[in-house]
KOLLUMZA-509563 format. One record per residue: residue number from 0; residue in three letters; x, y, z of N, C-alpha, C in turn. Coordinates in steps of 0.05 Angstrom, whole numbers, plus 5000, padded with zeros to 4 digits. Layout:
# KOLLUMZA-509563
{rec NUM; ALA; {X; Y; Z}; {X; Y; Z}; {X; Y; Z}} ...
This chain:
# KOLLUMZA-509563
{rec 0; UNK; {4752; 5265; 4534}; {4771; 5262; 4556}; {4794; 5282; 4552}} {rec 1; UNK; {4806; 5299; 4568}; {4820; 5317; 4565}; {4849; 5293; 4573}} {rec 2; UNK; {4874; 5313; 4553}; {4890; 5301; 4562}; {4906; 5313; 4585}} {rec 3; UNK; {4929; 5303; 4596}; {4935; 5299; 4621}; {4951; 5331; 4631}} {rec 4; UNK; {4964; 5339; 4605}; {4980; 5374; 4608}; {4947; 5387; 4611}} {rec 5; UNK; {4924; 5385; 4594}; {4900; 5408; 4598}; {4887; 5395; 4621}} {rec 6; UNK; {4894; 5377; 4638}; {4874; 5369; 4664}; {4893; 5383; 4684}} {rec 7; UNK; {4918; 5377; 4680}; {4942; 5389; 4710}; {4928; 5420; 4714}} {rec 8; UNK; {4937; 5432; 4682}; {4918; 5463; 4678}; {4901; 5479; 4691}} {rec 9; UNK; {4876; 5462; 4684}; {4846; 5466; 4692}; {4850; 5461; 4722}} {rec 10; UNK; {4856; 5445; 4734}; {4863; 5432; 4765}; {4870; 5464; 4777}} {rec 11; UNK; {4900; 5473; 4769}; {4911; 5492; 4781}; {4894; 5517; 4782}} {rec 12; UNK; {4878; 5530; 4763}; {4869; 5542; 4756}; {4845; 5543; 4777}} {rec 13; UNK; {4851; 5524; 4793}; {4819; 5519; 4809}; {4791; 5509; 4795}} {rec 14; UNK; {4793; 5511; 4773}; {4773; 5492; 4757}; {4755; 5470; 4773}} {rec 15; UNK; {4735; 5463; 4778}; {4717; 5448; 4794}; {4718; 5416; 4780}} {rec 16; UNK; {4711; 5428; 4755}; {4709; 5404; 4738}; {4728; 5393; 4726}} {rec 17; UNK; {4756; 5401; 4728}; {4783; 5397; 4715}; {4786; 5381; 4745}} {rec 18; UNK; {4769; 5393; 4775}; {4792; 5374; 4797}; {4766; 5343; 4796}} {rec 19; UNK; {4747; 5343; 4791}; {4731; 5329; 4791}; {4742; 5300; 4772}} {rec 20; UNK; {4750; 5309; 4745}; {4757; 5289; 4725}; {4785; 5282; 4732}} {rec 21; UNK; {4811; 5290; 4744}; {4825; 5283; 4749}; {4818; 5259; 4781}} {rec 22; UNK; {4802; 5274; 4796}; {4797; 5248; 4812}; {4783; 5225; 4798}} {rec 23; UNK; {4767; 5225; 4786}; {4749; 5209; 4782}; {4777; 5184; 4763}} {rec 24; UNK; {4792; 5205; 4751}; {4815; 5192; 4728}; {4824; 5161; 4748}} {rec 25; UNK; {4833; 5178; 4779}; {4854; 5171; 4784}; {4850; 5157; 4812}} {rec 26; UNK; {4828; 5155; 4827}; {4811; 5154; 4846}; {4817; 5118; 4857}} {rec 27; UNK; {4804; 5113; 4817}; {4797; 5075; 4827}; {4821; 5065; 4827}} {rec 28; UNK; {4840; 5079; 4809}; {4875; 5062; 4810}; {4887; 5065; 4831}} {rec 29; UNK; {4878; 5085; 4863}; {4897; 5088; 4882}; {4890; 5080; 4898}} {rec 30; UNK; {4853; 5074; 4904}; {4840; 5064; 4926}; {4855; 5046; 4929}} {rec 31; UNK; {4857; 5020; 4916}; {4869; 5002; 4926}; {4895; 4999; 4951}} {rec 32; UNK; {4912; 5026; 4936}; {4933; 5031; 4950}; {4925; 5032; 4985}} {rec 33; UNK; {4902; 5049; 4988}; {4894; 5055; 5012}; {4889; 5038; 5027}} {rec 34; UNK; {4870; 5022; 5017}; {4857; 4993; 5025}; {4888; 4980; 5032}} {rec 35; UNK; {4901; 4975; 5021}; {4923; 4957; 5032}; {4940; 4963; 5060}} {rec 36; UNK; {4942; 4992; 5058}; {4952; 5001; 5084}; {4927; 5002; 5108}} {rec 37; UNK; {4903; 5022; 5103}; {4883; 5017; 5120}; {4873; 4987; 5134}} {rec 38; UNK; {4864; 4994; 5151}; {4853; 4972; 5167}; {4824; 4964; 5150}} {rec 39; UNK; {4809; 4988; 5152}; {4780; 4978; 5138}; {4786; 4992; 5114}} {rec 40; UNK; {4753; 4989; 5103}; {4745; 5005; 5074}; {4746; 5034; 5089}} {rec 41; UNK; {4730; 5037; 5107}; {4727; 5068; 5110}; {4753; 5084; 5123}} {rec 42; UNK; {4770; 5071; 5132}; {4795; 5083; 5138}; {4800; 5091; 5105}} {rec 43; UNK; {4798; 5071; 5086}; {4813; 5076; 5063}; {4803; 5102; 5049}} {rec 44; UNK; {4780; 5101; 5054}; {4763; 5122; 5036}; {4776; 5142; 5046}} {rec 45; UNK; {4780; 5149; 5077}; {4783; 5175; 5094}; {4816; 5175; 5074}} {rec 46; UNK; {4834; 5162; 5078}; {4856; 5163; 5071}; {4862; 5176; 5038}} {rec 47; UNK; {4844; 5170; 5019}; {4840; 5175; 4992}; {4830; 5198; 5004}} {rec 48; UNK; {4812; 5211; 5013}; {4803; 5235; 5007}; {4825; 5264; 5020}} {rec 49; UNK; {4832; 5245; 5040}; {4858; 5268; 5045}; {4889; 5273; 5031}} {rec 50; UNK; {4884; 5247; 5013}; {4912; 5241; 4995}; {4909; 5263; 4973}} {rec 51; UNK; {4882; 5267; 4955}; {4865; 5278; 4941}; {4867; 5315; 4948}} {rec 52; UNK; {4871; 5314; 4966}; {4862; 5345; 4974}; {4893; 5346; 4975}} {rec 53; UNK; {4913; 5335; 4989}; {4939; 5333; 4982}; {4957; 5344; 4958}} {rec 54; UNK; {4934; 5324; 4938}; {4952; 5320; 4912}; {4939; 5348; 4899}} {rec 55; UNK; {4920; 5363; 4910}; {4907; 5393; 4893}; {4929; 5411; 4910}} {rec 56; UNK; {4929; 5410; 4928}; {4951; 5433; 4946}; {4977; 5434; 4927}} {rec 57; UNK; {4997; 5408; 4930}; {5011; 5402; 4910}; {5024; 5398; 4880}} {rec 58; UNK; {4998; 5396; 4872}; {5000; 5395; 4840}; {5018; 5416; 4825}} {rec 59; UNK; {5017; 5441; 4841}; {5042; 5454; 4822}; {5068; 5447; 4824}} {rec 60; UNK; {5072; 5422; 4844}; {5109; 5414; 4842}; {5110; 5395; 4827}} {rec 61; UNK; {5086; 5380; 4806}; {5086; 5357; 4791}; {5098; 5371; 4764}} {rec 62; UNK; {5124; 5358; 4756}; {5138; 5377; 4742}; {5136; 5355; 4707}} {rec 63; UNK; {5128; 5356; 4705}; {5109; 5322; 4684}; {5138; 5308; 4672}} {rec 64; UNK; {5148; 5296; 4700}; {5171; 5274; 4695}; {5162; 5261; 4708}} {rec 65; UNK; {5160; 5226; 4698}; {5152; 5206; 4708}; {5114; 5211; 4692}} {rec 66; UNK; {5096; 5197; 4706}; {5069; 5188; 4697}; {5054; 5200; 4718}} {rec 67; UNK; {5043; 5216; 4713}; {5016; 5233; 4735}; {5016; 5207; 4753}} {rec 68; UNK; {5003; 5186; 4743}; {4993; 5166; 4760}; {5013; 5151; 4781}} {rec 69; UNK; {5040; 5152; 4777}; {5063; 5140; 4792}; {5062; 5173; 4819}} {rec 70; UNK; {5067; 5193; 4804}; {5065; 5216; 4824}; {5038; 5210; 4848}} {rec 71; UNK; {5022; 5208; 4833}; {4990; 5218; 4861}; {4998; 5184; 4873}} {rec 72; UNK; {5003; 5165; 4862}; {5013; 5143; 4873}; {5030; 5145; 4901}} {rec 73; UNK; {5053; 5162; 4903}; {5074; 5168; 4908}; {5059; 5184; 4929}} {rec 74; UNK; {5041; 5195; 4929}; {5028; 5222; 4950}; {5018; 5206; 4965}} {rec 75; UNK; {4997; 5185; 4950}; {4976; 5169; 4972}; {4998; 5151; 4990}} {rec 76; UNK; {5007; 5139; 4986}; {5030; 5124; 5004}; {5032; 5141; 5026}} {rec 77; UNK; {5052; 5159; 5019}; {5061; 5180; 5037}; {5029; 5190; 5053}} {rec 78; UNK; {5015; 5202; 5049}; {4993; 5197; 5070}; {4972; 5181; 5086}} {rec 79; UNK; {4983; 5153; 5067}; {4977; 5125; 5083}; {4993; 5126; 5112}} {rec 80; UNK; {5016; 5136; 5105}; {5043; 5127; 5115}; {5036; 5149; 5144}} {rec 81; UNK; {5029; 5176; 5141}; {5028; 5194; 5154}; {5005; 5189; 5171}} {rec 82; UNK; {4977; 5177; 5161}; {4958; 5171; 5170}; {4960; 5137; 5192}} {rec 83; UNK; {4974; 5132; 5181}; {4984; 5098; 5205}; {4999; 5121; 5227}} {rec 84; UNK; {5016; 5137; 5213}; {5040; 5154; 5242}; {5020; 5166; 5265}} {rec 85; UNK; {5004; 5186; 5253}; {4986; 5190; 5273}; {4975; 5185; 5294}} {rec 86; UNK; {4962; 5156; 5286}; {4943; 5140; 5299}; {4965; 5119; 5309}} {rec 87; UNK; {4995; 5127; 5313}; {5013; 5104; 5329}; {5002; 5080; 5323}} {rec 88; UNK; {4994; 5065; 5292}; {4991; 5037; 5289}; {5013; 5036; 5279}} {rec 89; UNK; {5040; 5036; 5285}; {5063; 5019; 5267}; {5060; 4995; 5289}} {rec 90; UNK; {5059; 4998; 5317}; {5062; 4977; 5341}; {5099; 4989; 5344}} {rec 91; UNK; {5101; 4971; 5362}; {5134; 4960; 5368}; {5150; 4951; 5341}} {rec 92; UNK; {5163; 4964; 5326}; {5176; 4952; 5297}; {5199; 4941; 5308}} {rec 93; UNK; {5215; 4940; 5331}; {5232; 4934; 5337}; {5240; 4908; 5350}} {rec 94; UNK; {5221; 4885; 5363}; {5228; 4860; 5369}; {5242; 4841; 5354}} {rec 95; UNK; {5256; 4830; 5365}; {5273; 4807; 5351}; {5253; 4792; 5341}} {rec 96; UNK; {5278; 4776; 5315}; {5261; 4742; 5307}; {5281; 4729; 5295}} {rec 97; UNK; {5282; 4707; 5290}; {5288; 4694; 5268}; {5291; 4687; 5249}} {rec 98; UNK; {5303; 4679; 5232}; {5290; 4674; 5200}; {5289; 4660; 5204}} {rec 99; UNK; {5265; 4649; 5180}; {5259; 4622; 5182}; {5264; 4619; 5142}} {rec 100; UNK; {5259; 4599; 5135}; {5254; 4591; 5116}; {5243; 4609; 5092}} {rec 101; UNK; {5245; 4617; 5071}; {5236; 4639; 5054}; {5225; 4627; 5031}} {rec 102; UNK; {5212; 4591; 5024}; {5204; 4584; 5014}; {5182; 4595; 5002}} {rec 103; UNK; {5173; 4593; 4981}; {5146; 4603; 4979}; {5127; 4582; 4973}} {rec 104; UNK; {5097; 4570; 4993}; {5083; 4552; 4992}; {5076; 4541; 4970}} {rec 105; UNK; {5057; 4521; 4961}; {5050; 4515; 4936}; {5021; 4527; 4935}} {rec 106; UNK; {5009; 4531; 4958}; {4979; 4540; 4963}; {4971; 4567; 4943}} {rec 107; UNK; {5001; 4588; 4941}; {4991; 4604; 4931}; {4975; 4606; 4900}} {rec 108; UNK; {4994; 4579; 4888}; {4975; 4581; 4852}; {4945; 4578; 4863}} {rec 109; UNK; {4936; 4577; 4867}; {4903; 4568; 4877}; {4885; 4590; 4887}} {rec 110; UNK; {4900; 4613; 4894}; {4894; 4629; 4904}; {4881; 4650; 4884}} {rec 111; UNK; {4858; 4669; 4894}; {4850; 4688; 4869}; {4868; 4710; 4884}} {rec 112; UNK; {4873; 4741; 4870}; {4884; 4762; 4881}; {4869; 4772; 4902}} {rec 113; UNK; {4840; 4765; 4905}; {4828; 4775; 4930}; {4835; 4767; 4951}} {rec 114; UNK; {4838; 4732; 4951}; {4853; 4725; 4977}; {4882; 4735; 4985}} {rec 115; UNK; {4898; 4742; 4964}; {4929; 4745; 4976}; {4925; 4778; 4986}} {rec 116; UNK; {4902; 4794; 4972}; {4905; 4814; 4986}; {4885; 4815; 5021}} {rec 117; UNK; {4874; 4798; 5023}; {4863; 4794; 5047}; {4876; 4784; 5062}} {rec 118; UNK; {4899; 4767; 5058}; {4914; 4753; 5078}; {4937; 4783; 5075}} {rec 119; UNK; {4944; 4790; 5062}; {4958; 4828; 5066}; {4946; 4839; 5087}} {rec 120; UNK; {4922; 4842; 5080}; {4909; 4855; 5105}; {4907; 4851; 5127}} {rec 121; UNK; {4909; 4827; 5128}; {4903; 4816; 5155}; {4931; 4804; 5174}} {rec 122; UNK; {4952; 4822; 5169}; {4979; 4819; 5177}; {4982; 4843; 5191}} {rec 123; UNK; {5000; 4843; 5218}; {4989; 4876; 5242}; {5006; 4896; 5219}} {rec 124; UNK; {4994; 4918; 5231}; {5003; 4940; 5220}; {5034; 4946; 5206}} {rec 125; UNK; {5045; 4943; 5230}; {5075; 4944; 5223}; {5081; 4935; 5196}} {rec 126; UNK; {5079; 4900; 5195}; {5085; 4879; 5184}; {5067; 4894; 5143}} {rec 127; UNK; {5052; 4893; 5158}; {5036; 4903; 5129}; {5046; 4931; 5112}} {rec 128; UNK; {5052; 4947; 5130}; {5060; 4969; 5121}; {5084; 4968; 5118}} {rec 129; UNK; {5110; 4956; 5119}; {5138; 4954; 5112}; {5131; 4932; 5085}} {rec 130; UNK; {5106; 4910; 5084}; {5106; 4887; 5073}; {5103; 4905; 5036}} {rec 131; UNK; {5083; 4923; 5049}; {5070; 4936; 5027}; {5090; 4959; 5005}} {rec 132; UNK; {5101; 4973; 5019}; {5119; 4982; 5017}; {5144; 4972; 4993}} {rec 133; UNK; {5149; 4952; 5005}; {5171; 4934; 4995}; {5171; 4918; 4976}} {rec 134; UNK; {5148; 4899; 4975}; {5142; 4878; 4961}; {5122; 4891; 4940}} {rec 135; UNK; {5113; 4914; 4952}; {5085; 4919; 4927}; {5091; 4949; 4914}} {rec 136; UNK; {5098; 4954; 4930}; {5109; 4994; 4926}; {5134; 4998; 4911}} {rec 137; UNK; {5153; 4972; 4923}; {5181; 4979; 4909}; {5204; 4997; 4915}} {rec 138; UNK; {5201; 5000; 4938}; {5217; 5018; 4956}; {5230; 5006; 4967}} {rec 139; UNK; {5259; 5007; 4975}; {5285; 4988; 4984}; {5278; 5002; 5016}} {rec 140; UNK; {5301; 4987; 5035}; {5305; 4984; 5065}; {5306; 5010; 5073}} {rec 141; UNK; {5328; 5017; 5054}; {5338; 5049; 5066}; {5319; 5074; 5067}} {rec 142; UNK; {5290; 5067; 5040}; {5274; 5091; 5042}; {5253; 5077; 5053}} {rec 143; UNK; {5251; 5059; 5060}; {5233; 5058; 5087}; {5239; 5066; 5105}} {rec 144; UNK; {5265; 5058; 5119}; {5274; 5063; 5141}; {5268; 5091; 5149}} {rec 145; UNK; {5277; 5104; 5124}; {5272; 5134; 5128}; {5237; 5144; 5121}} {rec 146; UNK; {5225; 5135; 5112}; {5201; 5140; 5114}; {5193; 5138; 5139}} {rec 147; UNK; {5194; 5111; 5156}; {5180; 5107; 5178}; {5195; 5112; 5211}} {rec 148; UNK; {5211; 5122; 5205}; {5242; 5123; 5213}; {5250; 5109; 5238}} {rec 149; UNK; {5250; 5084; 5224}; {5262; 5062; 5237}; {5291; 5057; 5229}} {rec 150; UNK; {5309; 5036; 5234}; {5324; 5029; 5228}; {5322; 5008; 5196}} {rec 151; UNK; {5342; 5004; 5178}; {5342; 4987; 5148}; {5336; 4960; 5165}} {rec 152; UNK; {5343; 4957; 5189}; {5351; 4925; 5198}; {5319; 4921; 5207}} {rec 153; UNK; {5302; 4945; 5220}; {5286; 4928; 5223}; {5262; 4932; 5202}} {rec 154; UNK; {5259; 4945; 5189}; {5248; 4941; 5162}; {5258; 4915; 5153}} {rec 155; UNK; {5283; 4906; 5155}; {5288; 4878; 5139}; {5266; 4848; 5157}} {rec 156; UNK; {5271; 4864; 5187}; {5262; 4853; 5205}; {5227; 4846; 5207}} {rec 157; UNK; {5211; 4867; 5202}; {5192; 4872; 5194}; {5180; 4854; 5163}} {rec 158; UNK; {5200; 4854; 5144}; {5187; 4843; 5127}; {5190; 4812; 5123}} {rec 159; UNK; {5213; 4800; 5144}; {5219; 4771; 5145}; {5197; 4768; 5164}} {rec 160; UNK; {5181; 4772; 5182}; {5168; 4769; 5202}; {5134; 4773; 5181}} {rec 161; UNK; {5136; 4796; 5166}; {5104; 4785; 5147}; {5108; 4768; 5133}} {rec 162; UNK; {5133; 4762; 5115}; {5138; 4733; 5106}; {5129; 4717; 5115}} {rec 163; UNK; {5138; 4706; 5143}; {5125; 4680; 5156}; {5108; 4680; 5166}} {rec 164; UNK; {5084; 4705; 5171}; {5064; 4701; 5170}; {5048; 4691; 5156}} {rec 165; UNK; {5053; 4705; 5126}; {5042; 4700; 5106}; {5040; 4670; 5093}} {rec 166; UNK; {5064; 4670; 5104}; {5080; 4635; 5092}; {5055; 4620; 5110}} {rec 167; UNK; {5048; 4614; 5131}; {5031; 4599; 5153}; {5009; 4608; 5142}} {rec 168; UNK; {4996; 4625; 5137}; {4972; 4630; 5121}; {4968; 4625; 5106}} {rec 169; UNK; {4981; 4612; 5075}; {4984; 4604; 5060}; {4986; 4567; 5059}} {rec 170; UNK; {4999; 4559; 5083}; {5003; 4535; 5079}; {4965; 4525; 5093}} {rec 171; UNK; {4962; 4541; 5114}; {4938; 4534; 5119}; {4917; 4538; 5093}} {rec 172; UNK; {4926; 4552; 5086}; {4894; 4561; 5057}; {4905; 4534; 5036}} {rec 173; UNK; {4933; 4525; 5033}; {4943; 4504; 5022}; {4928; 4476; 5036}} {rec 174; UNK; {4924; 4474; 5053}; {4911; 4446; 5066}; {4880; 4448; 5055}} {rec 175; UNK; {4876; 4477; 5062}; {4832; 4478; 5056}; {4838; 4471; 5036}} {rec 176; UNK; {4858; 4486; 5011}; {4844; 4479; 4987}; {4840; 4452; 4984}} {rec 177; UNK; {4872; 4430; 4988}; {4869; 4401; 4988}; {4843; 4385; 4989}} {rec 178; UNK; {4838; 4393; 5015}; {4812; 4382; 5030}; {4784; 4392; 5010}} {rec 179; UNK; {4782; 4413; 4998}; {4754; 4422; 4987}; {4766; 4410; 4959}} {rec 180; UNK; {4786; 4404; 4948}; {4788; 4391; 4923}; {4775; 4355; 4930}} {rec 181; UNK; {4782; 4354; 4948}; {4771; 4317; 4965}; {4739; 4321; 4959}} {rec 182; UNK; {4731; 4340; 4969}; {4702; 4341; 4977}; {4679; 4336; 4954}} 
C-alpha cells in the first residue's frame, strides 16, 4: 500500500494506477456521502464519479493540511451540493413553520443505522440536504447559507422542519417496534 505523499505524487503525475488506488482508497468512505444527498443509488454513483474526476483536476491545491480523506470529503459534498443545484431539487427553502418540540423520540435506540439513514433519505430534498449538512457534515448556518445561498434563517428553517419530520417518523417506527415486540 503506498503511502498517502507517494499516492498524491503518482496521481499528479497522471499515473493510471496511482489514480486507480487512491479511488479505490477512498471510493467506499465517500459513497455514502453521496447516497445521503442523492435520491437513488445511481444518482449516487453518477455523483462519486464526477466528485472523483473533480478531486484529479484538483489535487494539486491539496496542500497536506488536514487528512486526504476530510479534503475529497469536502469535494464530494460540494458536488452533491452542485449536482442537487443543477437539477433545481432544493424545492422552495423558503416557507414558513413553526417549531415544534425538539425532543428526541425513544424509538430511536431500536433502530439499526440503516433505518436512520433511510428515514434521511426519505426527507424532500431541501430538508435532507441542509439536514445533512448540519447534523452529519458539521457545517454551521452561515456556511450553508452560503453554500446553498439561502438565507442562515432558513437553513435554521430547513433543519427544524427535517427535525419534525424525522421526529414523526420515528415515533411511528416507535409504535411498529412496540407492536412487533407484542407479537
Amino acid at each position: 500500500m503506498t503511502d498517502e505523499k507517494s499516492l498524491i505524487e503518482g496521481c499528479l503525475k497522471g499515473y493510471e494506477s496511482y489514480q486507480y488506488e487512491l479511488y479505490k482508497r477512498f471510493a467506499g468512505k465517500v459513497l455514502p456521502v453521496c447516497k445521503r444527498y442523492a435520491g437513488s443509488r445511481e444518482d449516487a454513483e453518477d455523483y462519486l464519479q464526477e466528485a472523483f474526476i473533480k478531486v484529479f483536476e484538483k489535487l494539486h491545491l491539496y496542500r497536506f493540511e488536514g487528512s486526504l480523506e476530510g479534503w475529497i470529503r469536502k469535494t464530494v459534498v460540494h458536488i452533491c451540493l452542485n449536482k442537487l443545484r443543477s437539477r433545481k431539487l432544493y424545492g422552495d427553502l423558503t416557507d414558513d413553520f413553526q417549531v415544534m418540540d425538539t425532543a428526541v423520540p425513544d424509538g430511536i435506540q431500536n433502530m439499526t443505522e440503516q433505518d436512520l439513514l433511510a428515514l434521511i433519505a426519505g426527507l424532500p430534498v431541501g430538508y435532507r440536504t441542509v439536514f445533512n449538512l448540519y447534523a452529519i457534515d458539521g457545517y454551521d448556518h452561515a456556511e450553508i447559507a452560503e453554500m446553498l445561498g439561502i438565507s442562515e434563517s432558513t437553513s435554521r428553517s430547513q433543519l427544524a422542519k427535517a427535525r419534525m419530520v424525522l421526529r414523526k417518523a420515528l415515533t411511528e417506527k416507535k409504535t411498529n417496534y412496540s407492536h412487533a415486540d407484542k407479537a
